[in-house]
C-alpha positions as CSV (number, residue, x, y, z in Angstrom):
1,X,-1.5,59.8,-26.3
2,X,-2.5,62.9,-23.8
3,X,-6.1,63.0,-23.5
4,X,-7.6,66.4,-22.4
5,X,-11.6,66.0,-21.7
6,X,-12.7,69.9,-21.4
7,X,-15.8,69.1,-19.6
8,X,-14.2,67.3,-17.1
9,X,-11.4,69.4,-17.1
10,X,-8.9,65.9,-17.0
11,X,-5.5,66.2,-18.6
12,X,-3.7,62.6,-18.3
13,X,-1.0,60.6,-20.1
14,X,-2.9,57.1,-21.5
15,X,0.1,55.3,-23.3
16,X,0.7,53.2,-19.9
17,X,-2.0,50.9,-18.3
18,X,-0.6,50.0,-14.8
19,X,-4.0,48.0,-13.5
20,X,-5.8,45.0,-15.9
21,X,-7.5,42.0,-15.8
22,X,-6.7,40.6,-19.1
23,X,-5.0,37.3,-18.1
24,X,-7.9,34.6,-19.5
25,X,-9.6,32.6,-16.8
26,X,-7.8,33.8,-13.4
27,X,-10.2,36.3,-11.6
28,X,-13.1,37.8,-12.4
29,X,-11.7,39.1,-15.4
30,X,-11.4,38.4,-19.2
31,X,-12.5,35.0,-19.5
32,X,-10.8,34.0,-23.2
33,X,-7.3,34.5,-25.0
34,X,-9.6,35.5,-27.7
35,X,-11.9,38.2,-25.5
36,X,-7.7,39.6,-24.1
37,X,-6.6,40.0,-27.5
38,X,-9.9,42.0,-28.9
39,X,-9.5,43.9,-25.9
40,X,-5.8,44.9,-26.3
41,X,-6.5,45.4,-30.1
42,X,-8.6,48.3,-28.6
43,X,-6.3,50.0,-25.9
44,X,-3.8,50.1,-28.7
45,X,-5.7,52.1,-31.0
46,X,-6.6,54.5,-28.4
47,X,-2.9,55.0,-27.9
48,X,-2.0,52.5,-25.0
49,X,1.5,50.9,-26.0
50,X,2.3,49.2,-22.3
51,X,-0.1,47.4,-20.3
52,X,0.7,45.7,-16.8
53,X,-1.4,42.4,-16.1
54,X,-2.5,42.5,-12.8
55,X,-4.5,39.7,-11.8
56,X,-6.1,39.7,-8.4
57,X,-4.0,37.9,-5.6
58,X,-6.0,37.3,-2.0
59,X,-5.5,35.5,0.7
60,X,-6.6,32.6,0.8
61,X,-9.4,32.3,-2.2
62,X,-7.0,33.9,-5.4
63,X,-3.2,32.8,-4.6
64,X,-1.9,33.7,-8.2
65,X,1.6,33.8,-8.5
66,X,4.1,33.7,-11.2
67,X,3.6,29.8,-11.8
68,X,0.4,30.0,-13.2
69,X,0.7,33.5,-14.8
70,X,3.8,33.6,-16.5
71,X,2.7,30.7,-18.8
72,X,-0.6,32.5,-19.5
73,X,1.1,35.9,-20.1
74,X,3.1,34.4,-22.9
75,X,0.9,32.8,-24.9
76,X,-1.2,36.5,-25.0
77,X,2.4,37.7,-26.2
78,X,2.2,35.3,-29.2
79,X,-1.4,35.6,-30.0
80,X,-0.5,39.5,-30.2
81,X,2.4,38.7,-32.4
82,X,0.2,36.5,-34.4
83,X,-2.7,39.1,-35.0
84,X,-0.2,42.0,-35.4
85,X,-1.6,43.8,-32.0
86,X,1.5,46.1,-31.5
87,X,1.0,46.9,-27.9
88,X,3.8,45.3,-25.0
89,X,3.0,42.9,-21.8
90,X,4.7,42.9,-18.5
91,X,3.5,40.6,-15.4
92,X,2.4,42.4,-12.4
93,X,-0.7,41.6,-9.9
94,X,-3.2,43.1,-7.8
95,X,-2.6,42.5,-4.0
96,X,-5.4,42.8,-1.1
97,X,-3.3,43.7,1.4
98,X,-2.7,41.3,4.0
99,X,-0.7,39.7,6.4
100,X,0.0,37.0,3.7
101,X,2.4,39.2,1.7
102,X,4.3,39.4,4.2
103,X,5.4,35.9,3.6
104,X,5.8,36.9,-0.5
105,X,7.5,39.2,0.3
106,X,10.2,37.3,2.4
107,X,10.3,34.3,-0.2
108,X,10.6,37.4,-3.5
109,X,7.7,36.5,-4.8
110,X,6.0,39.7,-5.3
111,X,5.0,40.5,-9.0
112,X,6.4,43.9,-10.0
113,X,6.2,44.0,-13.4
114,X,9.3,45.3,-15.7
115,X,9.3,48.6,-13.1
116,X,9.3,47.4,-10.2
117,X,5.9,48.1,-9.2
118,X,3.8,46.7,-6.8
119,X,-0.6,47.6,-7.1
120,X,-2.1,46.8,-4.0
121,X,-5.6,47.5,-2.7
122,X,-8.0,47.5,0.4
123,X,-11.0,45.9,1.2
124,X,-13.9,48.0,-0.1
125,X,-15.3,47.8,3.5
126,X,-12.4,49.2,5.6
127,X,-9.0,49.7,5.1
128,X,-6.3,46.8,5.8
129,X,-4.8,46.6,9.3
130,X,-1.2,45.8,7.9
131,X,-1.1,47.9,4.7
132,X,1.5,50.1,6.9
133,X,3.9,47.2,7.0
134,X,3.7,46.1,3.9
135,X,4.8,49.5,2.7
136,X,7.1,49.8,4.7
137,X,8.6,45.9,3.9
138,X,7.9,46.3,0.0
139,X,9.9,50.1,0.3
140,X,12.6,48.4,1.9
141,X,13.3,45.9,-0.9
142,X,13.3,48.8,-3.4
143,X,9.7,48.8,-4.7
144,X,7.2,51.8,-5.7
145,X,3.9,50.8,-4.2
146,X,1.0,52.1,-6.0
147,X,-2.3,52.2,-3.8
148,X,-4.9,51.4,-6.5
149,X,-8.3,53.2,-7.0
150,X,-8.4,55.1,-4.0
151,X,-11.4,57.1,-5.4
152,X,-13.6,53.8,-4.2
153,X,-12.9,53.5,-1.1
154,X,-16.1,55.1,0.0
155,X,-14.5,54.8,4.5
156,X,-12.4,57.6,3.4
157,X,-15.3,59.7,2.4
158,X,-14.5,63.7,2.5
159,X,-11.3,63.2,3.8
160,X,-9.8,61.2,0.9
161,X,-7.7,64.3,0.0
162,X,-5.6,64.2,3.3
163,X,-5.4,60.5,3.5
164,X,-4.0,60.7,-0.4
165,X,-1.4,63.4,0.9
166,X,-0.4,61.3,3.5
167,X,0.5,58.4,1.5
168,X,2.2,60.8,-0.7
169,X,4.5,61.7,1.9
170,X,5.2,58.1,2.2
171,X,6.6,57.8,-1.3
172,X,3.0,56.0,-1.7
173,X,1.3,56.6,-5.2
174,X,-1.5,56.9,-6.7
175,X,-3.6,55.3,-9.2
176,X,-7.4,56.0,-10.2
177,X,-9.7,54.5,-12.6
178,X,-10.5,56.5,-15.6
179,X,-14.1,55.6,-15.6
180,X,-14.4,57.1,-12.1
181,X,-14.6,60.3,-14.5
182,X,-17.4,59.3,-16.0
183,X,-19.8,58.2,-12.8
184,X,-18.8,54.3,-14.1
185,X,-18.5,53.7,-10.4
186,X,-21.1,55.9,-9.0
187,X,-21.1,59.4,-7.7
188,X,-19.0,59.2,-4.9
189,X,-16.3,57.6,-6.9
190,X,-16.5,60.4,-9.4
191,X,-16.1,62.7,-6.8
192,X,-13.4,61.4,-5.2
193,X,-11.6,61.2,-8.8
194,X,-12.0,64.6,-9.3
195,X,-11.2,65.8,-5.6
196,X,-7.7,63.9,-6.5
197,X,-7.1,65.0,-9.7
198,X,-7.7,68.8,-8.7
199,X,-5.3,68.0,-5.4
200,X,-2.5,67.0,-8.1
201,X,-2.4,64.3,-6.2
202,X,-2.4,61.2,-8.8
203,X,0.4,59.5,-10.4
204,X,-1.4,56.6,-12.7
205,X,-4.6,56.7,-14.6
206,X,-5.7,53.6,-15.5
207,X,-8.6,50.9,-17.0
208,X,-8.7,48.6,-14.4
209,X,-10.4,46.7,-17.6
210,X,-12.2,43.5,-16.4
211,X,-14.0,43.1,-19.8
212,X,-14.4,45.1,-22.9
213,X,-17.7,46.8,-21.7
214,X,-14.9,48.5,-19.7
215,X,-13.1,49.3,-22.8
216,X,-16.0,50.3,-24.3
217,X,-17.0,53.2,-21.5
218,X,-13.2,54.2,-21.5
219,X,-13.2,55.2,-25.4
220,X,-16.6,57.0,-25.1
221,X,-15.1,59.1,-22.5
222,X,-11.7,59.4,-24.5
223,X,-13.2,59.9,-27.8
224,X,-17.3,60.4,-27.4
């Protein structure tokens, strides 16, 4: 579904989630199968029909892989089924880049999801000393790197315009949080949202749901 919000003068496509943390038990998201499927019974009926797990992975305190997640993944796909929750699942993650994924990314075992789509993210404190080699190593092996909520990364201040054009011109995209919209995030974050949105310059907008008070705040935007 195409949501327009007039006040915020935000036009987006929301049928396609890219960034959640509905995997039970794994980071410091959703806790229970029961709390994922409640919260996927809600992003379908605001439209949503494909959503991307992506579970944190950092060095060395959240090293989720495919192992752990895949198992996890498909018993949300039967409890779905079973409750009649028509919306699809595809395994992806959430990197901090680091020198680490290097290694992943050697060994293929990078989580891309069905597209071949790799969200990765900086430190909220500074931005990562080898994000430009990871680029460049994921880009190599045919993968579209999404940098996620750059609206929140308050280092880039009033110049996170240029620094999203610049990863732009490196086939980089963009994906910010729909509750950045609303102040969810604080002022600054809303800010930056906007300055992106105006600039043309994002590609995904997403939940980045950690719970459903998340859900919640994104269907009071959507719908008031």
């Amino acid at each position: 579904m195409w949501w327009f919000r007039k006040r915020k003068q935000v036009l987006f496509d929301y049928t396609r989630d890219i960034h959640s943390h509905i995997l039970p038990g794994v980071d410091d998201g959703v806790r229970t199968y029961g709390e994922a499927i409640a919260i996927l019974k809600e992003l379908s009926e605001l439209g949503v029909r494909r959503v991307t797990s992506t579970s944190h992975v950092c060095f060395p305190t959240l090293m989720n892989g495919r192992e752990n997640l895949r198992p996890l993944l498909e018993n949300l796909r039967a409890g779905l089924q079973k409750e009649g929750v028509k919306i699809k699942l595809d395994l992806g993650a959430e990197y901090r880049v680091g020198e680490y994924m290097l290694g992943l990314i050697d060994r293929g075992e990078i989580l891309s999801g069905d597209e071949n789509r790799v969200l990765v993210e900086h430190s909220f404190l500074s931005p990562s000393p080898f994000f430009d080699r990871v680029v460049f190593e994921l880009q190599a092996r045919g993968y579209e790197v999404v940098l996620a909520h750059p609206e929140r990364y308050a280092f880039w201040g009033d110049d996170i315009v240029r620094h999203g054009e610049e990863l732009k011109n490196r086939n980089c995209r963009l994906q910010v949080n729909i509750l950045s919209f609303a102040g969810y995030y604080g002022k600054e974050a809303q800010r930056g949202a906007e300055r992106l949105h105006d600039a043309g310059l994002i590609d995904y907008y997403a939940g980045d749901v950690h719970g459903m008070r998340q859900v919640e705040g994104i269907r009071k935007f959507l719908v008031g």
